[in-house]
VMD Tcl script that builds the backbone (N, CA, C; Angstrom):
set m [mol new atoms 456]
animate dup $m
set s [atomselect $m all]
$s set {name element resname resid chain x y z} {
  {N N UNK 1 A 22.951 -126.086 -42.986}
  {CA C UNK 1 A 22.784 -124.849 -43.696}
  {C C UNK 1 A 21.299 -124.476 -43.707}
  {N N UNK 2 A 21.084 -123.272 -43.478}
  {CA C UNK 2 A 19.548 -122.751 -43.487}
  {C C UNK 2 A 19.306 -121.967 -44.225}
  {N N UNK 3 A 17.851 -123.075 -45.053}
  {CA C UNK 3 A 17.279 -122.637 -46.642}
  {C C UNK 3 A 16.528 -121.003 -46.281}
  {N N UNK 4 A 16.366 -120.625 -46.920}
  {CA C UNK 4 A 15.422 -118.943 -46.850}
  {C C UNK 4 A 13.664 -119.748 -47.252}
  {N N UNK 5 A 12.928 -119.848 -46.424}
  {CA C UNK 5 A 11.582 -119.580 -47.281}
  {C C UNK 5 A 11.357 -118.564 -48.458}
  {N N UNK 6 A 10.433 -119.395 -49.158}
  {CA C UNK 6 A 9.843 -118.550 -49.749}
  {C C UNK 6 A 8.279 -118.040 -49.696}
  {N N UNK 7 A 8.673 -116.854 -49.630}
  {CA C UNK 7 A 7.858 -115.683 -48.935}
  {C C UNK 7 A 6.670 -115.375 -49.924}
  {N N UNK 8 A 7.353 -115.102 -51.505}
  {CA C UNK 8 A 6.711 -114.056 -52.316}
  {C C UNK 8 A 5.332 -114.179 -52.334}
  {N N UNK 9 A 4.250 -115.768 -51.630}
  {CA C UNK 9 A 3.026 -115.983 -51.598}
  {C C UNK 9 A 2.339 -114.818 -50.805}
  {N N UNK 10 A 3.156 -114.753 -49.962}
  {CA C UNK 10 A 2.531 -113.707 -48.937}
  {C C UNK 10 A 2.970 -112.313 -48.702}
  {N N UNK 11 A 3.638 -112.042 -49.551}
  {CA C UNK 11 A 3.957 -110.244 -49.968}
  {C C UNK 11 A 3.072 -109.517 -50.891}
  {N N UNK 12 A 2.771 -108.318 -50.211}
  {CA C UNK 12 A 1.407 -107.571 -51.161}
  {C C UNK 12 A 2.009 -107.200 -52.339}
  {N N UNK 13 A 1.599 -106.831 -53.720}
  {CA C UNK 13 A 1.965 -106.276 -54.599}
  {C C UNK 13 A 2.207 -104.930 -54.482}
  {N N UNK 14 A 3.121 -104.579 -55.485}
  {CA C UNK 14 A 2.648 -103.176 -55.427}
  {C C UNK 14 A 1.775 -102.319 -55.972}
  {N N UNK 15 A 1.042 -101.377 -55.529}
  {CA C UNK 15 A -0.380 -100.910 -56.334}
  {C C UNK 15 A -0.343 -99.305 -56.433}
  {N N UNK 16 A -0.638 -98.715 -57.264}
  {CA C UNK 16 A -0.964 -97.498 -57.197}
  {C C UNK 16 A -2.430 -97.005 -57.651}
  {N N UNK 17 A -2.489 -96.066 -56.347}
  {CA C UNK 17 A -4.376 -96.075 -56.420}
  {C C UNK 17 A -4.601 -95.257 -57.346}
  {N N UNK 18 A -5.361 -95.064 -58.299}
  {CA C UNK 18 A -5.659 -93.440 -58.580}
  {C C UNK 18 A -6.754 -92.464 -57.537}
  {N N UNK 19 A -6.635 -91.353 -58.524}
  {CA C UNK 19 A -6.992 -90.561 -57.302}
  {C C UNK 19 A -8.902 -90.857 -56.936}
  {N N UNK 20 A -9.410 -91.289 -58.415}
  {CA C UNK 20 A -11.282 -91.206 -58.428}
  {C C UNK 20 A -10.857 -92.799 -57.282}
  {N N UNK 21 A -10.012 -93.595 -57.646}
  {CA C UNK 21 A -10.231 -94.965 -56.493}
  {C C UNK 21 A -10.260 -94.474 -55.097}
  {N N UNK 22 A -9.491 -93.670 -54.665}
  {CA C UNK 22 A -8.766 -92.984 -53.642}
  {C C UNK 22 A -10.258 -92.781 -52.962}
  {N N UNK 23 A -10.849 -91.470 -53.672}
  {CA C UNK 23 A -11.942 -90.949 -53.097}
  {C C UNK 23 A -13.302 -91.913 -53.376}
  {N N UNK 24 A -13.184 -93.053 -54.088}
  {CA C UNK 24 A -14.176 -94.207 -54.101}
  {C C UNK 24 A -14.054 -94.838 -52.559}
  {N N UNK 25 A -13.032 -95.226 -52.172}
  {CA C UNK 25 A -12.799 -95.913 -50.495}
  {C C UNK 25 A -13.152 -94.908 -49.964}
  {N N UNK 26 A -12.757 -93.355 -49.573}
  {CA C UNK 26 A -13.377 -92.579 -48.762}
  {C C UNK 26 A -14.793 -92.588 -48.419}
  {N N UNK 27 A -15.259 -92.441 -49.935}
  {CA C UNK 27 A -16.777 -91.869 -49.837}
  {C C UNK 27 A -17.649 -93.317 -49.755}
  {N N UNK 28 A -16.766 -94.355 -49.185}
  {CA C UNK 28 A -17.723 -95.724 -48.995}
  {C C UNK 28 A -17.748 -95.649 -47.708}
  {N N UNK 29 A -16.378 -94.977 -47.029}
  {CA C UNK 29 A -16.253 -95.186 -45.608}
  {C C UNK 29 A -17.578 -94.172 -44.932}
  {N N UNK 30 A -17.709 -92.860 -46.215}
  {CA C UNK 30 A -18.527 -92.119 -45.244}
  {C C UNK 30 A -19.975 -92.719 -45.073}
  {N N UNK 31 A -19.951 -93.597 -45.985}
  {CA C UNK 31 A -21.380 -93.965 -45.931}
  {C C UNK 31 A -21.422 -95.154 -44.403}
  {N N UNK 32 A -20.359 -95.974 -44.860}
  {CA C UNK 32 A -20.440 -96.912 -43.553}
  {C C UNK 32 A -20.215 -95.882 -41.780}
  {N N UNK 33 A -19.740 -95.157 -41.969}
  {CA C UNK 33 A -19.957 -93.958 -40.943}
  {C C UNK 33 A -21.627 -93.931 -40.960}
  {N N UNK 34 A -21.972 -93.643 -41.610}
  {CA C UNK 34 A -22.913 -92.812 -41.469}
  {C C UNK 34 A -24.329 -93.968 -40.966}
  {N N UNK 35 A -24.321 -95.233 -41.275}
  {CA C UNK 35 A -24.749 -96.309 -41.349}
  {C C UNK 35 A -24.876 -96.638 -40.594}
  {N N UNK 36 A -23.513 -96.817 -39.698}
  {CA C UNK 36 A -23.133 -97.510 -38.154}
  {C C UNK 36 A -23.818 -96.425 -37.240}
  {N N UNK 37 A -23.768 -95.333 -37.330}
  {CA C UNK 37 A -24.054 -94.563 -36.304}
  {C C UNK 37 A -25.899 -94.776 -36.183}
  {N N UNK 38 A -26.527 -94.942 -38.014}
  {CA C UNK 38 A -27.853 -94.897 -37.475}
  {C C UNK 38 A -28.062 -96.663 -37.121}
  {N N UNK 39 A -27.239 -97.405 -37.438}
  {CA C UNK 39 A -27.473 -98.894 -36.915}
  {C C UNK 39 A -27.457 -99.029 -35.006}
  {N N UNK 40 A -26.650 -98.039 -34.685}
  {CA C UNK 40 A -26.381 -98.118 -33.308}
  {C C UNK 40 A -27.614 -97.579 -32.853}
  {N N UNK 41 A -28.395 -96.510 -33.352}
  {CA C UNK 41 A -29.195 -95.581 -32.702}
  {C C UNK 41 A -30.479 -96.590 -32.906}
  {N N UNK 42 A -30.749 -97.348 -33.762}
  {CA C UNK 42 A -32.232 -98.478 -34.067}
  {C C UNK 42 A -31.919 -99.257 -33.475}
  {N N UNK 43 A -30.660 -99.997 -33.240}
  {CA C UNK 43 A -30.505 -101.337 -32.700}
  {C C UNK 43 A -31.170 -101.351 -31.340}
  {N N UNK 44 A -32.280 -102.123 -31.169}
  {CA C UNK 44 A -33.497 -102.693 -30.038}
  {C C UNK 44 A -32.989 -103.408 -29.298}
  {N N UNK 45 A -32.401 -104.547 -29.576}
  {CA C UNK 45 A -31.529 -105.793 -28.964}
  {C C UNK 45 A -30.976 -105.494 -27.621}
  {N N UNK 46 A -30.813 -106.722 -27.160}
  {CA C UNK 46 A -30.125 -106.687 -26.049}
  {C C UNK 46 A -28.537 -107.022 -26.062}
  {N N UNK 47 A -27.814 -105.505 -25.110}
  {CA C UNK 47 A -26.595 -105.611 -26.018}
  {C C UNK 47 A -25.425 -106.180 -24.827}
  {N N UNK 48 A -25.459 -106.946 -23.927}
  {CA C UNK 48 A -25.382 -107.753 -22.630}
  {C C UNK 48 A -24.494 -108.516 -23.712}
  {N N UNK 49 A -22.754 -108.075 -23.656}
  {CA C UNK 49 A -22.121 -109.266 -24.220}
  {C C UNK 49 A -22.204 -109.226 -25.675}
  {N N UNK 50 A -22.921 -108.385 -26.167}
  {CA C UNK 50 A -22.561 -108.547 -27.666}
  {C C UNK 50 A -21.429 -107.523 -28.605}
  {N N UNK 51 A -21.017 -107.774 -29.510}
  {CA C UNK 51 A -20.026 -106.801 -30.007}
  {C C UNK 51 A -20.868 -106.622 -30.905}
  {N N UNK 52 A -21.464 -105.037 -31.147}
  {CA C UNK 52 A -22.663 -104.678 -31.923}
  {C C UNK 52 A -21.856 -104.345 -33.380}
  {N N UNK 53 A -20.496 -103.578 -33.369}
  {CA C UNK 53 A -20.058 -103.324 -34.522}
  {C C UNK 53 A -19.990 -104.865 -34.957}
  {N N UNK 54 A -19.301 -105.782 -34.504}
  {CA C UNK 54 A -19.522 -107.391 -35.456}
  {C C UNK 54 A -20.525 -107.305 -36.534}
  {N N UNK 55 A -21.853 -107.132 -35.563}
  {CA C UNK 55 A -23.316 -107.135 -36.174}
  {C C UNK 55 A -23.620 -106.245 -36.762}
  {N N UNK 56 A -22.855 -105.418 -37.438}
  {CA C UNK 56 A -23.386 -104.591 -38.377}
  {C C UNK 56 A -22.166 -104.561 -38.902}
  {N N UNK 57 A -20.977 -105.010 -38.676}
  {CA C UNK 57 A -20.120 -105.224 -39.893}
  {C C UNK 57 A -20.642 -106.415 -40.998}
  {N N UNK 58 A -20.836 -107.394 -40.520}
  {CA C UNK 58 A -21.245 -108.784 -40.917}
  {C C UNK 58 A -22.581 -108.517 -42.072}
  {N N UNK 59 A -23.232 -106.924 -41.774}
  {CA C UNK 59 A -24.376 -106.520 -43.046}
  {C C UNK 59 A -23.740 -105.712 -43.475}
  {N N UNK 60 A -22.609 -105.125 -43.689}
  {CA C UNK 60 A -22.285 -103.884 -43.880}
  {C C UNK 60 A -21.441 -104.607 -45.154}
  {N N UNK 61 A -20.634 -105.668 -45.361}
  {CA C UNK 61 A -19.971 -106.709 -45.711}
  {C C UNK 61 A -20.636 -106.956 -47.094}
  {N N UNK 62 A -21.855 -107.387 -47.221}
  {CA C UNK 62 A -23.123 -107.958 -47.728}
  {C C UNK 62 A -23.917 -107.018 -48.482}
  {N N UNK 63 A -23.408 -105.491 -48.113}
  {CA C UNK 63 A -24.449 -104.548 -49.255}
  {C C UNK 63 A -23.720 -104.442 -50.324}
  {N N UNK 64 A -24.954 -104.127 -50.788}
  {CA C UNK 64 A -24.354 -103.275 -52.114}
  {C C UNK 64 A -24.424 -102.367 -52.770}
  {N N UNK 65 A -23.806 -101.813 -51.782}
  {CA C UNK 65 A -22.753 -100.474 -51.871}
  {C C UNK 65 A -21.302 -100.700 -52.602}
  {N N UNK 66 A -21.377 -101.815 -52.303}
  {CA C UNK 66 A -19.551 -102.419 -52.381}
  {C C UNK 66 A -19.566 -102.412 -53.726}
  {N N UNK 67 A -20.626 -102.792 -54.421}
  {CA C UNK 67 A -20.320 -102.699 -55.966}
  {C C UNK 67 A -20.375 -101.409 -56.628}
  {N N UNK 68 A -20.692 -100.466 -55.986}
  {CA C UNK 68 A -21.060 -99.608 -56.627}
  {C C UNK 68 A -20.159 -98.455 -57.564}
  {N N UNK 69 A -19.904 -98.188 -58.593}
  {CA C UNK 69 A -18.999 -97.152 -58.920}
  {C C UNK 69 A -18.929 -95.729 -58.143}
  {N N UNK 70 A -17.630 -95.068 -58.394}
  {CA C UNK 70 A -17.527 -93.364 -57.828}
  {C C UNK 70 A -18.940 -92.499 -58.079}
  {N N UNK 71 A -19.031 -92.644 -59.420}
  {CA C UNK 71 A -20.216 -91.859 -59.754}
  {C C UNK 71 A -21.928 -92.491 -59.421}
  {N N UNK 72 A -22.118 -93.456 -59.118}
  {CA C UNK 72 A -22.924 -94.246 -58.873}
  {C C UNK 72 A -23.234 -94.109 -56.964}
  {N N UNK 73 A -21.862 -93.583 -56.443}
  {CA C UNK 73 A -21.973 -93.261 -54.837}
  {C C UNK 73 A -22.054 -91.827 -55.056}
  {N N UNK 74 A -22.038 -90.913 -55.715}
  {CA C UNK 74 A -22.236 -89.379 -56.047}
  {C C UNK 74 A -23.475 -88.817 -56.015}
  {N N UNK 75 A -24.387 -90.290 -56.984}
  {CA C UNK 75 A -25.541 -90.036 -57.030}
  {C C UNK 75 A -26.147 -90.003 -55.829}
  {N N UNK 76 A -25.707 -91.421 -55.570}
  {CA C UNK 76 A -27.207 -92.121 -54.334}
  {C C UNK 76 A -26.128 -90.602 -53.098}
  {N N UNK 77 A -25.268 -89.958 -52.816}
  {CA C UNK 77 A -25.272 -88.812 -52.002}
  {C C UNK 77 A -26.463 -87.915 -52.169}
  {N N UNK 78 A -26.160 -87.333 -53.650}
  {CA C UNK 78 A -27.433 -85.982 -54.044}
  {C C UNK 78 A -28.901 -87.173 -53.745}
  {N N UNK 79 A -29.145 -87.929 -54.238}
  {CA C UNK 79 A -30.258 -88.467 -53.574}
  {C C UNK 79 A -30.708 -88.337 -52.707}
  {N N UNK 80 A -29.843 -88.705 -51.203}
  {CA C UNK 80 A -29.966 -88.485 -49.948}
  {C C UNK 80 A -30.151 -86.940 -49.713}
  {N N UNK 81 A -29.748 -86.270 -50.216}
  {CA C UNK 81 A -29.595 -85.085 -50.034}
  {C C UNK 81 A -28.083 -84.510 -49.251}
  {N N UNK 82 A -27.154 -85.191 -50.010}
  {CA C UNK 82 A -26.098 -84.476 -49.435}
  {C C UNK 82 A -24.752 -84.370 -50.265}
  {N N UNK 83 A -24.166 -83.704 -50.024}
  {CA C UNK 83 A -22.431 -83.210 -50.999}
  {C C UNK 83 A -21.617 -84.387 -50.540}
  {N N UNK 84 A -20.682 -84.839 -51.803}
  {CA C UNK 84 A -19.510 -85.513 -51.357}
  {C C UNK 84 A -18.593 -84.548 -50.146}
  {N N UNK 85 A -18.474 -83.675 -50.668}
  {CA C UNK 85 A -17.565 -82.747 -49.844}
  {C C UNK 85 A -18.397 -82.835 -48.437}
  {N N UNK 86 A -19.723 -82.582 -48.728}
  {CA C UNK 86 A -20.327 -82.993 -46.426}
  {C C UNK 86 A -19.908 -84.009 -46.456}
  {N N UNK 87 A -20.281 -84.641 -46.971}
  {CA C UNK 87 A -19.476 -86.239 -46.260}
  {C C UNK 87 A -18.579 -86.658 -45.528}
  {N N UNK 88 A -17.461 -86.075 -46.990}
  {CA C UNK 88 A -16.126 -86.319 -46.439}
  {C C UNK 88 A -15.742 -85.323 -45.177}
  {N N UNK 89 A -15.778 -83.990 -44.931}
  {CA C UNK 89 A -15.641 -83.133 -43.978}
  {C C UNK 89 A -16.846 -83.867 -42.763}
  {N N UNK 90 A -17.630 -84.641 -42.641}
  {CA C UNK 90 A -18.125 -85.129 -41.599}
  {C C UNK 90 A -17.111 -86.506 -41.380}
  {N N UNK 91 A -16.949 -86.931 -42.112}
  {CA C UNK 91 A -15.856 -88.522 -41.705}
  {C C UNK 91 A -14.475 -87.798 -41.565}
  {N N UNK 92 A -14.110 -86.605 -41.485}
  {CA C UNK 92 A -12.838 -86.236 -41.408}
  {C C UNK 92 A -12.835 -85.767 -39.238}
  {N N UNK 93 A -14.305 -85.171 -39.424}
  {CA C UNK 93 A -14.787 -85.190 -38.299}
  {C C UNK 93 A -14.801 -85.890 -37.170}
  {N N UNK 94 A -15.537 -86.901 -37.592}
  {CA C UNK 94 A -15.900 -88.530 -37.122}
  {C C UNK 94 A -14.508 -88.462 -36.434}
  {N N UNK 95 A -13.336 -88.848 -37.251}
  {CA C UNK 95 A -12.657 -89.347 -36.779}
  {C C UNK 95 A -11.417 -88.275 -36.074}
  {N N UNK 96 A -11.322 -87.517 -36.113}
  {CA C UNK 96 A -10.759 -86.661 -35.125}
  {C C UNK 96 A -11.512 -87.372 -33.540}
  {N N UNK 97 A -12.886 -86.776 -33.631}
  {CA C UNK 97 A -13.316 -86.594 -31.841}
  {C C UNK 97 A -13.174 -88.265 -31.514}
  {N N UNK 98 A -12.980 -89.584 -32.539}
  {CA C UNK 98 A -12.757 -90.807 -32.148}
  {C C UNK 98 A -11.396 -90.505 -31.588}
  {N N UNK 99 A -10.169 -89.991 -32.458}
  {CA C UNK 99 A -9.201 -90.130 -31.842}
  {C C UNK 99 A -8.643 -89.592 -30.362}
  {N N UNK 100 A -9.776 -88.315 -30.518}
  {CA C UNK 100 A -9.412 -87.820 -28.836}
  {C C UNK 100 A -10.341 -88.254 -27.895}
  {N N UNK 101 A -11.172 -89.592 -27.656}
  {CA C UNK 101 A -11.824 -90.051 -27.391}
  {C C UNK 101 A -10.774 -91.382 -26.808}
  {N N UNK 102 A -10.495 -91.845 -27.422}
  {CA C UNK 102 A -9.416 -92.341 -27.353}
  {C C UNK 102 A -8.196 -92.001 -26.710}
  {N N UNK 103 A -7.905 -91.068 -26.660}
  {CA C UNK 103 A -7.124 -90.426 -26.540}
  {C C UNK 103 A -6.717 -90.326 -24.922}
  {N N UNK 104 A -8.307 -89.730 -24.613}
  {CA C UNK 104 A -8.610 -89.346 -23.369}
  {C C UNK 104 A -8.882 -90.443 -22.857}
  {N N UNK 105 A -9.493 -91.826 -23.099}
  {CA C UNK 105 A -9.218 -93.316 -22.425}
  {C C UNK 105 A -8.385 -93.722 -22.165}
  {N N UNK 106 A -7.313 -93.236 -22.754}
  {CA C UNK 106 A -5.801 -93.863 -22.835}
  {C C UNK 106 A -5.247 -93.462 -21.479}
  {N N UNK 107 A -5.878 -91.565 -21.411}
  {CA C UNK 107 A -5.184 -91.143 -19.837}
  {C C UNK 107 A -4.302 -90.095 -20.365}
  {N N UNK 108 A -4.470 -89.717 -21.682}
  {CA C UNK 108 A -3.023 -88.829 -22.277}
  {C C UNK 108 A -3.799 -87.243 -21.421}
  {N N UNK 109 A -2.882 -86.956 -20.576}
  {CA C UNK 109 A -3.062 -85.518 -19.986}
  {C C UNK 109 A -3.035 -84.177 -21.501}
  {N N UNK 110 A -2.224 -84.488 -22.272}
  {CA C UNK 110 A -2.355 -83.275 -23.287}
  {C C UNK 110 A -2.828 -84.561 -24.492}
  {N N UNK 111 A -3.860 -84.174 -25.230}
  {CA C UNK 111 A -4.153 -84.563 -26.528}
  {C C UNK 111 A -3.369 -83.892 -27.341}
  {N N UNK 112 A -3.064 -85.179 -28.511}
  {CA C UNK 112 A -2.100 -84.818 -29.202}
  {C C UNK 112 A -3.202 -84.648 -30.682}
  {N N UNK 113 A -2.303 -84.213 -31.565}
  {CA C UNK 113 A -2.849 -83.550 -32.796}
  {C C UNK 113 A -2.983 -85.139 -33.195}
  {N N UNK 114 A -4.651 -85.560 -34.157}
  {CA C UNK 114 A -4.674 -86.774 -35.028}
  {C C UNK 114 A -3.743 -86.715 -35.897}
  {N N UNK 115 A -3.026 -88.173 -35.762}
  {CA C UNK 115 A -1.911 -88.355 -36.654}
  {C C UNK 115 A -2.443 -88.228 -38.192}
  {N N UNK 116 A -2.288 -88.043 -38.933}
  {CA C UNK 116 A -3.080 -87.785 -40.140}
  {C C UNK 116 A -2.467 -89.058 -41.283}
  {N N UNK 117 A -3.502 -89.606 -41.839}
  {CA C UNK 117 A -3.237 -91.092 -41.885}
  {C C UNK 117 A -4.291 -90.661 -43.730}
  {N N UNK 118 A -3.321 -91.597 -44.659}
  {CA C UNK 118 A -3.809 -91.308 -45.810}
  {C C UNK 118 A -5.517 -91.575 -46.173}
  {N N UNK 119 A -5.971 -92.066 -45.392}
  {CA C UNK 119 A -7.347 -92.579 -45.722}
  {C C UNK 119 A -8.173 -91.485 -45.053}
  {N N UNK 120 A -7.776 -90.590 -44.280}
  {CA C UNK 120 A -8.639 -89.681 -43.869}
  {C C UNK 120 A -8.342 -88.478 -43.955}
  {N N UNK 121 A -7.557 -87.939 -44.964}
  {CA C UNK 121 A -7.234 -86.354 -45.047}
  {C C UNK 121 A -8.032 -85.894 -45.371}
  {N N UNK 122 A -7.709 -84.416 -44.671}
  {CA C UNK 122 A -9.055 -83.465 -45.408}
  {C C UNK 122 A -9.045 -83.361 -46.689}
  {N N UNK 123 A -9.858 -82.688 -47.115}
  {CA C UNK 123 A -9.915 -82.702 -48.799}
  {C C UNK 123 A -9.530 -81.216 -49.078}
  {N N UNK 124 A -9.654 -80.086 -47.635}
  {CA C UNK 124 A -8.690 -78.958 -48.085}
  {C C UNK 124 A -8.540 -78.765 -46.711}
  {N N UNK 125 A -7.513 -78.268 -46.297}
  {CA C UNK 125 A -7.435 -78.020 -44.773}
  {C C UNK 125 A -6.405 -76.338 -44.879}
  {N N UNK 126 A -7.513 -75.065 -44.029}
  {CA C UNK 126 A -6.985 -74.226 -43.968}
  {C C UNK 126 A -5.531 -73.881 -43.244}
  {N N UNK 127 A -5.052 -73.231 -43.532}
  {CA C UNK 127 A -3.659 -73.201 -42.612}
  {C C UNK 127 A -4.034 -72.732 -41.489}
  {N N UNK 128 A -2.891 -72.500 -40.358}
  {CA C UNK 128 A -2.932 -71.563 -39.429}
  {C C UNK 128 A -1.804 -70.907 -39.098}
  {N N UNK 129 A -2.640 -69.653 -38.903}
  {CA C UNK 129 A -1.955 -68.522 -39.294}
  {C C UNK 129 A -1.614 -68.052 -37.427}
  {N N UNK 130 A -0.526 -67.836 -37.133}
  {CA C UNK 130 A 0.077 -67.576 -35.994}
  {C C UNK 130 A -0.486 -66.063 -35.855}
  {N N UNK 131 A -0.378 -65.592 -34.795}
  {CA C UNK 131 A -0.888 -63.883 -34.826}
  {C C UNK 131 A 0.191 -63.134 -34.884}
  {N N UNK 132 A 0.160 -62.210 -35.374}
  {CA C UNK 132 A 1.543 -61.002 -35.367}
  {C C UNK 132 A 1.622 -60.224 -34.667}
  {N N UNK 133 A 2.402 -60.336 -33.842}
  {CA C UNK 133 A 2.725 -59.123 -32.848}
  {C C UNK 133 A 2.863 -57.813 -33.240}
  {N N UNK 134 A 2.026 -57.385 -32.497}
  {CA C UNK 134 A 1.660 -55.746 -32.910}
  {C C UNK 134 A 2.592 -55.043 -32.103}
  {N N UNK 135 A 3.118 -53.961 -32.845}
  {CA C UNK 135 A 4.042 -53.254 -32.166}
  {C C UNK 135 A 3.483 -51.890 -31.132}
  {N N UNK 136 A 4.126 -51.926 -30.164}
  {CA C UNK 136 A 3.436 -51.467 -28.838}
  {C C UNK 136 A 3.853 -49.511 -29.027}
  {N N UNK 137 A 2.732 -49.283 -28.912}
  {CA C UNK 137 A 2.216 -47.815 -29.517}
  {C C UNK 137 A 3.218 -47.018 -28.318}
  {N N UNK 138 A 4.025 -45.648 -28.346}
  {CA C UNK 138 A 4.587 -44.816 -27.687}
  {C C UNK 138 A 4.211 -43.734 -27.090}
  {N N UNK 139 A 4.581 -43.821 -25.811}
  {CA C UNK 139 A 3.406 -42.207 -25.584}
  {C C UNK 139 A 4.027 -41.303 -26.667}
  {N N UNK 140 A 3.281 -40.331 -27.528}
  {CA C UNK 140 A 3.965 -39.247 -28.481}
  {C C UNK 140 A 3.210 -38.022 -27.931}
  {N N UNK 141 A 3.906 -37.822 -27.345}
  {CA C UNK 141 A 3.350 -35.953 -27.221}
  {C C UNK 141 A 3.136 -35.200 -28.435}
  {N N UNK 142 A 1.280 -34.715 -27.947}
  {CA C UNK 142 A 1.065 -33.519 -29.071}
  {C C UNK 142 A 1.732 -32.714 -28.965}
  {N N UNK 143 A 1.758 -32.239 -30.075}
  {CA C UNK 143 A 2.501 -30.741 -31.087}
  {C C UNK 143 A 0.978 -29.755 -30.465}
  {N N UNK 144 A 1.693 -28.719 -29.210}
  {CA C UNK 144 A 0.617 -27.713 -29.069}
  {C C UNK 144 A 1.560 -26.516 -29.550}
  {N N UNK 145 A 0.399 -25.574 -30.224}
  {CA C UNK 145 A 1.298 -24.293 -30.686}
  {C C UNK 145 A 1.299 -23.230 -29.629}
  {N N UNK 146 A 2.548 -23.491 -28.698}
  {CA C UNK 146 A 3.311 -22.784 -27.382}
  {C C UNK 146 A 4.262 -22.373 -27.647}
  {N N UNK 147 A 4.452 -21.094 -28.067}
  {CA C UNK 147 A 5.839 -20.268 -28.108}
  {C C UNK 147 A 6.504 -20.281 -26.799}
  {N N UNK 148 A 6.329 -20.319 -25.613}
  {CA C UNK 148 A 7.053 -20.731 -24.323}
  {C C UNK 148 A 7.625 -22.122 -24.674}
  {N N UNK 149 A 6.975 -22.993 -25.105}
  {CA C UNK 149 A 7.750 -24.371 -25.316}
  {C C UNK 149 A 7.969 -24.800 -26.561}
  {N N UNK 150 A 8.536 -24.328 -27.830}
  {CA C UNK 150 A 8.565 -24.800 -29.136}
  {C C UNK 150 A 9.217 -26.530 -29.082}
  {N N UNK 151 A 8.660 -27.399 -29.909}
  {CA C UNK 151 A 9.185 -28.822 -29.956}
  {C C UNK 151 A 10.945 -28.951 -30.827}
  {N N UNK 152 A 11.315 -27.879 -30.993}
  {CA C UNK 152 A 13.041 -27.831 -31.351}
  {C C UNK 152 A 13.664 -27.221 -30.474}
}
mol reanalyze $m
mol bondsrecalc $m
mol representation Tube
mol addrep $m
């Protein structure tokens, strides 16, 4: 007869984020965005074989940032000089042209729309609005005042 393991060690709980947590992970990611890109652009090293994101995950790991509260990453933004909202609309960014970057490595002849994945929604995303077909104008003959040709 075959016992069932038990599992429950290794099943996640269940959690519900709120929404200031929600946009606490975002606005950490934008910073690590924003981080990596200037870590890539300083990095001097010789990069022959190395996995550079490792090396700047491995400090990225180690700041502290990680402790920091929502409002405490709000600040150090206006500090820098910038809006939560740039942020996030630049990491919403980011990761679009990654995915068709990707996309286009893969070999996909039509890029497909980024799957939209809870950690990176926009924070407002306009609709789109289809165009309306305009209705196609008739020749209308002027009304000339011709008693040889009255229009009745």
């Amino acid at each position: 007869m075959a016992t069932r393991q038990d599992n429950t060690a290794n099943t996640p709980t269940i959690k519900f984020v709120s929404r200031k947590d929600n946009e606490l992970i975002r606005l950490k990611d934008c910073f690590r965005i924003m981080a990596w890109k200037q870590f890539k652009s300083d990095y001097q090293g010789d990069l022959t074989g190395l996995d550079l994101y490792a090396v700047f995950n491995e400090q990225w790991l180690k700041h502290e940032i990680h402790s920091k509260s929502y409002d405490e990453l709000v600040t150090l933004c206006e500090e820098l000089g910038y809006e939560p909202g740039y942020l996030l609309k630049r990491r919403n960014r980011y990761y679009e042209l990654r995915d068709q970057a990707r996309a286009i490595a893969e070999g996909h002849e039509q890029l497909q729309q980024p799957q939209q994945q809870a950690y990176y929604q926009p924070v407002y995303q306009q609709p789109v609005y289809q165009p309306v077909p305009q209705p196609q104008q008739r020749d209308v003959k002027k009304f000339e005042d011709d008693e040889d040709n009255p229009p009745f």
